[in-house]
C-alpha positions as CSV (number, residue, x, y, z in Angstrom):
1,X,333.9,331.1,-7.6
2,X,334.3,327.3,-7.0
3,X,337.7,325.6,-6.5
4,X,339.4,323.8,-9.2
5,X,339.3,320.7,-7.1
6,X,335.4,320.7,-5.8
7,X,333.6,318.8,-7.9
8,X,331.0,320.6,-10.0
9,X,327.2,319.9,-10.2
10,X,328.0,319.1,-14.1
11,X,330.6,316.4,-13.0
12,X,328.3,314.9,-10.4
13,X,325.5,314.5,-12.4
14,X,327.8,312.5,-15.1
15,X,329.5,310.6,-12.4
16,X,325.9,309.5,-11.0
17,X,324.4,308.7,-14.7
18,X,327.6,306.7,-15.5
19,X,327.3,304.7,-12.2
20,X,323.6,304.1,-12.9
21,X,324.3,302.9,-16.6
22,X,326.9,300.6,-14.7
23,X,324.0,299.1,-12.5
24,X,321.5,299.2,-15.1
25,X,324.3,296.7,-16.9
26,X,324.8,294.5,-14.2
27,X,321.4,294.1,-12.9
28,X,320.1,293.0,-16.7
29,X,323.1,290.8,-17.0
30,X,322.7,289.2,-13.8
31,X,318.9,288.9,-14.2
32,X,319.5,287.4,-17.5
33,X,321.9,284.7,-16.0
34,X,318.8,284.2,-13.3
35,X,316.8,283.2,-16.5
36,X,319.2,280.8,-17.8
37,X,320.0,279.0,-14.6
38,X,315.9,278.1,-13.9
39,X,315.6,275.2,-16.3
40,X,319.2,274.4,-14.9
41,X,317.6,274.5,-11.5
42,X,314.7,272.4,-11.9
43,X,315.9,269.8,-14.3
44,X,318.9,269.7,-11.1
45,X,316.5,269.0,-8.6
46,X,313.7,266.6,-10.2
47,X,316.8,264.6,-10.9
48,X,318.1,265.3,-7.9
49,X,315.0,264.4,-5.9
50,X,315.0,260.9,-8.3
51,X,318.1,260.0,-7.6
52,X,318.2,260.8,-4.0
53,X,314.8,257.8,-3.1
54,X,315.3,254.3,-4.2
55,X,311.4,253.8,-4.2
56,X,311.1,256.8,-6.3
57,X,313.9,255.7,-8.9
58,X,312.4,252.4,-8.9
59,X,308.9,253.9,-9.9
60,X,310.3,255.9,-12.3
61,X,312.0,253.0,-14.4
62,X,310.2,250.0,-13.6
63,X,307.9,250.7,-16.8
64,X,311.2,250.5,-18.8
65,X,310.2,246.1,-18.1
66,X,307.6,246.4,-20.5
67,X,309.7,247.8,-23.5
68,X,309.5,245.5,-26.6
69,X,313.4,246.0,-27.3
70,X,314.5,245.4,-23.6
71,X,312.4,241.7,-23.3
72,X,313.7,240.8,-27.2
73,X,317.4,241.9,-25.6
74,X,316.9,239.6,-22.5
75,X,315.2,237.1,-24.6
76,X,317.4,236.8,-27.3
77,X,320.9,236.4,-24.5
78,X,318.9,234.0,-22.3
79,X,317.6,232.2,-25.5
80,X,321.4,232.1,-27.1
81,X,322.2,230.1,-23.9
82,X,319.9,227.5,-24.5
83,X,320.1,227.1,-27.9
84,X,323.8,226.0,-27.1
85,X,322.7,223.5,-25.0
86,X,319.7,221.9,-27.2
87,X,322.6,221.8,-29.4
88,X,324.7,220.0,-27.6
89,X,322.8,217.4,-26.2
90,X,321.5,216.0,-29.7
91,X,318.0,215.7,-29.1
92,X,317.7,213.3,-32.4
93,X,320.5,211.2,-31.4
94,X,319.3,210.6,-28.4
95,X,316.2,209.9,-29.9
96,X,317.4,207.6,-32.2
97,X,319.1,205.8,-29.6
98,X,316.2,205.7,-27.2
99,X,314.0,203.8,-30.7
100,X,317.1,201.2,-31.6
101,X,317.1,200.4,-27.7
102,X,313.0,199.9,-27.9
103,X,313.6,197.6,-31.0
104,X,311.7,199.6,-33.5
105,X,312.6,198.9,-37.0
106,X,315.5,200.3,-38.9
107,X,313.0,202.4,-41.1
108,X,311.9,203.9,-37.8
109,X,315.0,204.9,-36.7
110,X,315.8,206.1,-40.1
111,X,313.1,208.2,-40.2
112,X,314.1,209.5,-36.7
113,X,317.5,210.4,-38.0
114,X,316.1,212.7,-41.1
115,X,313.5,214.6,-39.0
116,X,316.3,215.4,-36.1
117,X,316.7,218.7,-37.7
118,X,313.3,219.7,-37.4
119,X,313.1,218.4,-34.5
120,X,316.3,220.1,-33.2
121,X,314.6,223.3,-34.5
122,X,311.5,222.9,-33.0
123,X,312.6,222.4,-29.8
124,X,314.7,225.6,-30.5
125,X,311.9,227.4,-31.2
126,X,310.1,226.1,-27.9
127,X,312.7,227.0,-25.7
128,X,312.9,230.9,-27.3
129,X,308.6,230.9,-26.9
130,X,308.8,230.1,-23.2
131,X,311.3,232.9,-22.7
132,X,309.4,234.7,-24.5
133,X,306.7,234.2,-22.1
134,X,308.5,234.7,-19.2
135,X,309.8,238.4,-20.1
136,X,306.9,239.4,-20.6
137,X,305.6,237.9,-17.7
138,X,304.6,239.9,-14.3
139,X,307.6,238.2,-12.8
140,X,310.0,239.5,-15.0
141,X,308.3,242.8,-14.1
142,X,308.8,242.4,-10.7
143,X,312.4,241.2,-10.9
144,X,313.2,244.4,-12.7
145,X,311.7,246.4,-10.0
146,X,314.0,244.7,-7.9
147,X,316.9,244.9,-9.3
148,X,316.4,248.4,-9.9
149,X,316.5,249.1,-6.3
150,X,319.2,247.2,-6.3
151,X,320.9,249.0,-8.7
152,X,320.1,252.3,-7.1
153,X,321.6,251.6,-3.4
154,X,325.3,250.4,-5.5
155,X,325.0,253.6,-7.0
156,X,323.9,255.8,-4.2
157,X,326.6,253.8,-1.4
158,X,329.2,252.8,-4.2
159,X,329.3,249.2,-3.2
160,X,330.6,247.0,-5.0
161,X,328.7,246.8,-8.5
162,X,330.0,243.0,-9.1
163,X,327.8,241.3,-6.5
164,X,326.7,238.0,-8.0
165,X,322.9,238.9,-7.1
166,X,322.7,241.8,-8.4
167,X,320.2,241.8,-11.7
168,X,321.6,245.1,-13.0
169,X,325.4,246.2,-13.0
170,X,325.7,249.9,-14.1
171,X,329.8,250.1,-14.9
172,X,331.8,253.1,-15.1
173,X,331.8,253.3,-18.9
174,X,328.3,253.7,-18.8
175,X,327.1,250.3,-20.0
176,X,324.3,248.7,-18.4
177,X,324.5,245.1,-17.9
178,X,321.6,241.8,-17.3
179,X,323.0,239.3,-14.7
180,X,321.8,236.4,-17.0
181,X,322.8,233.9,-14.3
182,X,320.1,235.2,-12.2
183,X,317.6,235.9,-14.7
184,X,317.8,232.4,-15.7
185,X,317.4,230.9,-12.6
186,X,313.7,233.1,-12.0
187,X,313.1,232.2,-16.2
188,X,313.3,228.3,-14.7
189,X,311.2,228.9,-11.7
190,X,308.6,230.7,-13.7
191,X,308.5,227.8,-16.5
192,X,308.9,224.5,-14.1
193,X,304.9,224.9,-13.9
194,X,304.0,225.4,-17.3
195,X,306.9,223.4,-19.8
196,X,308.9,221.1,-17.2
197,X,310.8,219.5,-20.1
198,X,311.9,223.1,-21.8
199,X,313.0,223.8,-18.1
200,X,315.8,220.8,-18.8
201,X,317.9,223.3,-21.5
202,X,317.9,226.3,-19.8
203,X,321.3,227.0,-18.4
204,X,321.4,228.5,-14.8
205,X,325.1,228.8,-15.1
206,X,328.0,230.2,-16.6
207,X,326.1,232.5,-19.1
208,X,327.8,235.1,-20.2
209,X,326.2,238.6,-19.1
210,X,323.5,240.5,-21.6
211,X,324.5,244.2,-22.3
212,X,321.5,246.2,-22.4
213,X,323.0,249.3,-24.1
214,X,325.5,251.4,-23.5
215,X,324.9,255.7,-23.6
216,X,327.8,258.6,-21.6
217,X,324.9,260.0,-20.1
218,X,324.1,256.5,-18.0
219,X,327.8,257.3,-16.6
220,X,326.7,260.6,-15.2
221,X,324.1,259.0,-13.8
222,X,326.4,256.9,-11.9
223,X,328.6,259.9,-10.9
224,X,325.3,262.2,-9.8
225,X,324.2,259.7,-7.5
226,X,327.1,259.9,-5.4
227,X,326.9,263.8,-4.8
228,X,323.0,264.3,-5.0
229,X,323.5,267.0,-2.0
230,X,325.9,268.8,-4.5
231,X,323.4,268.3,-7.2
232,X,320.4,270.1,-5.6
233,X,322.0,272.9,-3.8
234,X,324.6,274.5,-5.7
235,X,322.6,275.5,-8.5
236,X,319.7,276.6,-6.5
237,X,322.1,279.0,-4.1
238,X,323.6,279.9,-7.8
239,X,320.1,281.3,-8.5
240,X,319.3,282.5,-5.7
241,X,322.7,285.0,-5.4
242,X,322.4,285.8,-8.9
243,X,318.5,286.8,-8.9
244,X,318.6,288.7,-5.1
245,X,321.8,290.7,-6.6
246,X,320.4,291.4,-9.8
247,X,317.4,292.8,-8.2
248,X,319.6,295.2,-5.7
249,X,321.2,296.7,-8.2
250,X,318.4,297.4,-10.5
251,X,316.9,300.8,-10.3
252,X,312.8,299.8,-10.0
253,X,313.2,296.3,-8.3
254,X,310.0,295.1,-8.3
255,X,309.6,295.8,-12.3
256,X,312.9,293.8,-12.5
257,X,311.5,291.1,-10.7
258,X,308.2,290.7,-12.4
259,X,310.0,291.2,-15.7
260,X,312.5,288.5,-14.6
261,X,309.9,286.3,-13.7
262,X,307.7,286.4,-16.7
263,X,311.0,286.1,-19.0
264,X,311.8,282.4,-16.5
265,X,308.0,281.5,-17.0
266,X,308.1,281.9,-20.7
267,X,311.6,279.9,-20.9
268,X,310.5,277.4,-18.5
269,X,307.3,276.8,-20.6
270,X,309.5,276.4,-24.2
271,X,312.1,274.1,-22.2
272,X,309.5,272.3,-20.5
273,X,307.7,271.6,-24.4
274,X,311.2,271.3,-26.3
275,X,312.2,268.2,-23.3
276,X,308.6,266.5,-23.9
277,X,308.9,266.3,-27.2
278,X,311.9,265.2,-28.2
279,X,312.5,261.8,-29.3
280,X,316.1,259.9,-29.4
281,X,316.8,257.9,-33.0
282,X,315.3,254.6,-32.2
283,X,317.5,253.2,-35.6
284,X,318.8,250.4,-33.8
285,X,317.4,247.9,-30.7
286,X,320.2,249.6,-28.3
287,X,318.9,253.2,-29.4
288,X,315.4,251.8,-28.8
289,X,316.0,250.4,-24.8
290,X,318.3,254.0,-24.5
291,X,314.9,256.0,-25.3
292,X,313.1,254.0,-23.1
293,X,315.0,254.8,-20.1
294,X,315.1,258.3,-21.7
295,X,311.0,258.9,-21.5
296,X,310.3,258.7,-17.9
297,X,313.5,261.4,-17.4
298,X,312.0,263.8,-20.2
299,X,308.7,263.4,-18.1
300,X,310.3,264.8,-14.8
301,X,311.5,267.1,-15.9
302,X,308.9,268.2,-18.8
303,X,306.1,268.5,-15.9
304,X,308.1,270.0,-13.3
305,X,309.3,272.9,-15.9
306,X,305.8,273.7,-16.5
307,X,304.2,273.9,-13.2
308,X,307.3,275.8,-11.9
309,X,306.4,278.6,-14.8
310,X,302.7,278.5,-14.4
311,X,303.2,279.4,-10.6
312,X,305.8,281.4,-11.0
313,X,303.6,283.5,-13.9
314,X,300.4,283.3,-11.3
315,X,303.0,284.8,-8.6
316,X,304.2,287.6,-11.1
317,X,300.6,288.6,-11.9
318,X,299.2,288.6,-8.4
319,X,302.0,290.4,-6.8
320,X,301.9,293.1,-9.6
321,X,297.9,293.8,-9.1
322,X,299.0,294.1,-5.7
323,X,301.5,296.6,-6.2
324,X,299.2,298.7,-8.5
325,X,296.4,298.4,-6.1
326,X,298.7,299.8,-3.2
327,X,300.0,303.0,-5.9
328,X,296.3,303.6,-6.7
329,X,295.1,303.9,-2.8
330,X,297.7,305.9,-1.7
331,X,298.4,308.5,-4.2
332,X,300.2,311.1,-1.9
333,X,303.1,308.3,-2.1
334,X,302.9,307.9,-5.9
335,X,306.5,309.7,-6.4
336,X,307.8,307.4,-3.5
337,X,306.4,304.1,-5.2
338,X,307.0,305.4,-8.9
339,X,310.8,304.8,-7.2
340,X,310.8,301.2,-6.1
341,X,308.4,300.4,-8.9
């Protein structure tokens, strides 16, 4: 007869299914939380590897130059600018003056002084054509490039974001702002060749600053740039604790992992689609140079997602025919596999 305080083979038997329920628990839920945290992962690091190259964050957003809304927002500040100035130095006055000084006769110089509105307007309409021309130009292109870089080492160094020749001031609110001062002065250079006389009311000075827009995630930007180390690695060692201690405590491991694997591919392939195709409100011009900005991002990480669950899938599927191949030609170790499988 056994003794009341040895355990019996009825109480071991519950005490080892209850601590295998327990793992069973804690393996799916830690496997689980491996599936969550791979989009987190890879959207981390294709940021992460962005942020982290100024040649690579230049390439990403150059493009962003060519956006309709952007050149009608640098257009419209630089053209602002010079419409003050045709204003204020009276084209059809002076023009009136310069035809009483010639002698030409009064009905001349009246007729000068009824067309100086159109001719006030045309010149107007000159000035905004020519910067027209120029944002649109390759120069302006390049400029952008530039200042993008730029841009990137204030972020990356945290410098001081107020430098006069920088194009691009990225401020802690999240508002991106157009150094009109110096775009002017690369507008002027651009136009002495082609218009010399538009070149004469362009101001090269004391223009007040273009906003380009204005979005809370261009502030987390800012703030990821400064800790990209922190950006790449802790959600990678996150995974990687969460998926190598899921997998110890589950019963069959290698099912768990090609389960877990499959279960990232598929969520990796849905995020991947979901990020490429969704589209920000483009109701206003601001909304409209936001989205730009936003298409090369949903690109990084759109691609990335996929490729990572297309090899990860291939992975699963070759490392399982392996597995089965290994039980098939050794069948005196099926119960031993059966086990780890």
């Amino acid at each position: 007869m056994s003794s009341p305080t040895e355990p019996t083979p009825q109480s071991q038997a519950r005490r080892a299914t209850g601590a295998s329920r327990v793992r069973a628990v804690a393996s799916a839920v830690l496997l689980t939380l491996a599936v969550i945290l791979a989009p987190i992962v890879v959207t981390s690091v294709s940021a992460g590897m962005v942020l982290s190259d100024t040649d690579r964050f230049a390439d990403t957003f150059a493009p962003v130059a060519a956006d309709p809304q952007l050149q009608a927002a640098v257009s419209q500040g630089l053209g602002d600018a010079a419409v003050n100035v045709v204003a204020q130095s009276n084209p059809a006055e002076s023009l009136e003056q310069y035809l009483k000084e010639s002698g030409a006769s009064q009905a001349v110089q009246l007729s000068a002084r009824y067309l100086g509105s159109y001719v006030l307007q045309a010149l107007e309409t000159a000035v905004r054509e020519n910067l027209d021309a120029f944002v649109s130009s390759e120069q302006f292109a390049q400029l952008w490039e530039g200042s993008l870089r730029t841009l990137h080492h204030t972020m990356t160094t945290a410098v001081g974001d107020q430098a006069d020749t920088a194009v691009l001031r990225l401020d802690e609110s999240g508002t991106l702002w157009l150094n009109s001062t110096v775009v002017a002065q690369a507008a002027v250079t651009f136009l002495e060749t082609r218009t010399p006389t538009i070149v004469e009311f362009i101001p090269t000075e004391g223009i007040a600053d273009v906003r380009i827009a204005q979005d809370p995630a261009f502030a987390q930007v800012r703030t990821a740039a400064r800790s990209v180390p922190l950006l790449i690695t802790v959600p990678l060692v996150a995974l990687a604790v969460v998926l190598v201690a899921g997998v110890l405590l589950a019963r069959r491991r290698w099912r768990a992992l090609a389960w877990t694997a499959g279960a990232a591919s598929l969520v990796m392939v849905l995020y991947g689609i979901a990020v490429g195709s969704f589209e920000l409100p483009h109701e206003t011009p601001e909304q409209a140079i936001i989205s730009a900005f936003m298409v090369p991002v949903q690109g990084l990480i759109a691609g990335p997602a996929v490729t990572f669950a297309l090899i990860t899938a291939c992975a699963t599927l070759v490392g399982t025919a392996g597995v089965l191949f290994v039980k098939k030609a050794t069948p005196r170790d099926t119960a031993a596999l059966d086990s780890e499988i």
